[in-house]
C-alpha positions in Angstrom: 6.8 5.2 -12.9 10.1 7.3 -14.0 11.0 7.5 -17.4 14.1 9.8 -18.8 14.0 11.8 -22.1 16.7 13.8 -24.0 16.9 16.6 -25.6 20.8 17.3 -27.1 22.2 18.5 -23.5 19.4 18.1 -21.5 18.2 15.1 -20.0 14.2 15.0 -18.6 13.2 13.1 -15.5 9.2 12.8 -15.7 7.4 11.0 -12.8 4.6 9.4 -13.5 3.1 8.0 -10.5 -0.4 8.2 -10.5 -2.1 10.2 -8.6 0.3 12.4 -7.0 3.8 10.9 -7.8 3.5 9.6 -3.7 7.0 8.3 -2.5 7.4 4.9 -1.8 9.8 2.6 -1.7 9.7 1.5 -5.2 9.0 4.8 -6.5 12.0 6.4 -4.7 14.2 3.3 -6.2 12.8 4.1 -9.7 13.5 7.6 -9.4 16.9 7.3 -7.8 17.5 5.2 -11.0 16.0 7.9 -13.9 18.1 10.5 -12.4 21.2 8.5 -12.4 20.9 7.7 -15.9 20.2 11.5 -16.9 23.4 12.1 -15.4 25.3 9.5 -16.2 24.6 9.9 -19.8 26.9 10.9 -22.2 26.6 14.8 -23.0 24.2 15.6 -20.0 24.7 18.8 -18.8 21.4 19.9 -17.2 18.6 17.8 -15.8 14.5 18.9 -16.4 12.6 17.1 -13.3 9.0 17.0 -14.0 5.6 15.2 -13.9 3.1 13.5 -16.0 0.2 14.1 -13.3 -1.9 16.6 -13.8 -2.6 17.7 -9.9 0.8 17.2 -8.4 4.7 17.6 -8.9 5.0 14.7 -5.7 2.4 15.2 -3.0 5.4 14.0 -0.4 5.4 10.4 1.2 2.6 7.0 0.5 1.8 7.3 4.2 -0.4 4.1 3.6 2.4 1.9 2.2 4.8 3.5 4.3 3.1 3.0 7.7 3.0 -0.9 6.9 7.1 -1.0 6.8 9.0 -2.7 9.9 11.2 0.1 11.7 14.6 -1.1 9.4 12.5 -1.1 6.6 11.3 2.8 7.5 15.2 3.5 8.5 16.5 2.6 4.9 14.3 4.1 3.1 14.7 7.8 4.5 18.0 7.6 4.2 17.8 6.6 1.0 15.3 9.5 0.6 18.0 12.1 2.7 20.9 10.9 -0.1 18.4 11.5 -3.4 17.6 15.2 -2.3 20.8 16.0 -1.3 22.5 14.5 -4.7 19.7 16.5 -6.2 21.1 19.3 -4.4 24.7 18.7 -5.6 25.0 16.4 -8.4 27.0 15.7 -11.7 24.7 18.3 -13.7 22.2 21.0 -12.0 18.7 19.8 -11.9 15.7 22.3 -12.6 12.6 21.1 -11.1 9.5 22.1 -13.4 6.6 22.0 -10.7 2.9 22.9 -12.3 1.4 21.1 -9.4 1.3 20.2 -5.6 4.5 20.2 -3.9 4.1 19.3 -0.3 6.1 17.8 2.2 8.7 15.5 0.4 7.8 16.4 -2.7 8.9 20.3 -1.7 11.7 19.0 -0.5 12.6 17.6 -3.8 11.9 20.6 -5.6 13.7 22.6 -2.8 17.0 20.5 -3.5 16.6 21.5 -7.1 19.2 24.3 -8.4 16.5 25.9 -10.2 12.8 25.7 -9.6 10.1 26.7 -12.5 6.5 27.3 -10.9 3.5 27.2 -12.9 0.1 29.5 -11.9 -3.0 27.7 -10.6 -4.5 26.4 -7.3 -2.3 24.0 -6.1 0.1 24.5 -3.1 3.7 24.3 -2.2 4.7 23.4 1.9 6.3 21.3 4.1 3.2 20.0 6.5 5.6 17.4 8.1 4.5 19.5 11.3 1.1 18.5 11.1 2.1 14.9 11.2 4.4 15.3 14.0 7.6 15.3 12.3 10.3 17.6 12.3 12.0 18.5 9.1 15.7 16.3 8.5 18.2 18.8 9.4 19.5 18.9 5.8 16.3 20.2 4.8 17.2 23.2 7.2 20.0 23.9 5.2 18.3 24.2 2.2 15.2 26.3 3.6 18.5 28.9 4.6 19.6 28.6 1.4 16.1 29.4 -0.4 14.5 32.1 1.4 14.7 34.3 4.5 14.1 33.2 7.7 10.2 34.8 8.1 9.1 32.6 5.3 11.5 29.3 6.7 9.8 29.9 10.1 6.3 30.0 8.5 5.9 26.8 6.3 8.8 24.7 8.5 7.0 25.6 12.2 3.7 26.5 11.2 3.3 24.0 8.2 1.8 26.7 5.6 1.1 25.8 2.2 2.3 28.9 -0.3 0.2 28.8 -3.7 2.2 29.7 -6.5 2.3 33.2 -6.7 3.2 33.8 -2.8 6.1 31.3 -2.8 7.6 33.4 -6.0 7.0 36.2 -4.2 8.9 34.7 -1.4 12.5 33.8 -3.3 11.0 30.1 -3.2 10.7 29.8 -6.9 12.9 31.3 -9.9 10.3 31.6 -12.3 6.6 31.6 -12.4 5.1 31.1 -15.4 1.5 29.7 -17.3 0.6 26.9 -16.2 0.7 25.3 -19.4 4.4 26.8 -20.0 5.8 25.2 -17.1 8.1 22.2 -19.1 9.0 24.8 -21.7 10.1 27.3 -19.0 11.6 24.9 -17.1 13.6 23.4 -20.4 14.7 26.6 -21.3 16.7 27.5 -17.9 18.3 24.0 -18.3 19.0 24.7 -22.2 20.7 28.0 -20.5 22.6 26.3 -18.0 23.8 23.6 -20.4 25.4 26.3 -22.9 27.6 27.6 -20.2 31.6 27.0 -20.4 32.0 23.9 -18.9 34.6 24.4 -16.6 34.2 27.8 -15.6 29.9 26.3 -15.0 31.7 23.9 -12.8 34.1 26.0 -10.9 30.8 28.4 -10.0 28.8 25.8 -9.2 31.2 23.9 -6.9 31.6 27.4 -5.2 28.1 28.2 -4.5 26.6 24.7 -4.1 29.6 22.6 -2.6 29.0 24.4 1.0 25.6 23.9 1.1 25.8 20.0 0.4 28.9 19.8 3.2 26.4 21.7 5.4 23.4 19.4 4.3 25.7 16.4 4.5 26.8 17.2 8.4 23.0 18.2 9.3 21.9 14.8 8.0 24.2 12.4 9.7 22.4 8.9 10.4 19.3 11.0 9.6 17.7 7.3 8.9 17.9 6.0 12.6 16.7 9.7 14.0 13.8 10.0 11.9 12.8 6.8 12.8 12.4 7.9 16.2 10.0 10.8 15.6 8.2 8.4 12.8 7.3 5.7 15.7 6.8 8.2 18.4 3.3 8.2 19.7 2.0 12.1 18.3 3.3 10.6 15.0 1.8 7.5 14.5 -1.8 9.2 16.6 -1.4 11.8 13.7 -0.8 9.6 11.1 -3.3 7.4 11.3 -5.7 10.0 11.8 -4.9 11.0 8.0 -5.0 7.0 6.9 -8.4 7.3 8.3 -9.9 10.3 6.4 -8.4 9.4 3.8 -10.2 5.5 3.3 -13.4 7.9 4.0 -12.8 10.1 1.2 -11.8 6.8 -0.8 -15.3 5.0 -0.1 -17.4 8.3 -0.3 
């Protein structure tokens, strides 16, 4: 499901998921692991995270498999979920998120925790729809929406749940580069090649200047985010709305 490759400096994180890199327990596990060993390896000094399937970077959580868990089961794993993206957001070596596919819900929130984010053209969409499921968004995802882009385009996809295509979200401040769509690893490898090259020290004092805040922020906003999710997860407009999509989704599996 993960596996990490080097170049010198830079170590890649590629999901491989079939078919859109969905978050589950096991997968979150296995990518929580990849990304540990990027950074804890010898030498690393930028991170490339990217994916092997074709139509998405992560299309956000397995609702199926996660809709099965007991309520403990659900707690733990988003706050595991809250600790990856905000590591992402503030870890040993800046992570640039090459994303060439759909993006939506926690899979934009992973690429929104990324220091750098590498967009490639085509019709695929970047949003956070947790509205549509009747979800609010963790309050460390808050943060980072500040962070990334104004407050118009926060309001937009966070309370109205729209999906940007590539171009738009660019347009927005929500990506750093946009590129082909078949560039997207190289482009993506190249602002981590740049990163890596930087003076060490003087990277790390910048970094913990800028990015330090925002994780302190994210880190306060997220407090026992586990248990509070939880609540809006087993609420009744949730679980209506989620098994509304579980249903059209066995439909489009049998037709």
């Amino acid at each position: 499901m993960i596996r990490v490759e080097r170049e010198q400096a830079v170590a890649v994180v590629v999901m491989d998921r079939p078919k859109v890199n969905a978050l589950s327990p096991a997968f979150l596990e296995a990518l929580d692991q990849g990304l540990a060993e990027a950074w804890d390896a010898p030498g690393t000094r930028a991170v490339v995270l990217a994916s092997a399937q074709e139509r998405a970077f992560s299309a956000g959580f397995d609702l199926k498999e996660l809709d099965r868990l007991e309520p403990a089961e659900f707690a733990g794993f988003f706050g595991a979920f809250a600790r990856l993206y905000r590591r992402v957001a503030w870890g040993p070596a800046p992570v640039v998120a090459a994303v060439a596919g759909h993006a939506l819900a926690g899979g934009a929130i992973l690429a929104l925790a990324c220091e750098r984010r590498v967009f490639g053209t085509g019709d695929w969409g970047f949003g956070l729809t947790e509205v549509d499921l009747g979800l609010p968004l963790p309050g460390g995802v808050i943060e980072l929406l500040r962070e990334g882009c104004d407050a118009a385009t926060a309001y937009e996809i966070a309370v109205l749940g729209r999906v940007l295509r590539p171009a738009e979200a660019f347009d927005r401040g929500l990506a750093h580069r946009l590129v082909p769509a078949g560039e997207v690893v190289e482009a993506a490898l190249e602002e981590a090649r740049d990163l890596a090259r930087k003076p060490p020290r003087a990277a790390a004092e910048l970094r913990a200047a800028l990015r330090r805040p925002l994780a302190q922020r994210m880190e306060r906003a997220d407090r026992d985010a586990g248990e509070r999710f939880l609540r809006w997860w087993t609420g009744d407009e949730a679980k209506a709305r989620r098994r509304a999509v579980l249903e059209r989704l066995g439909r489009g599996a049998k037709g």
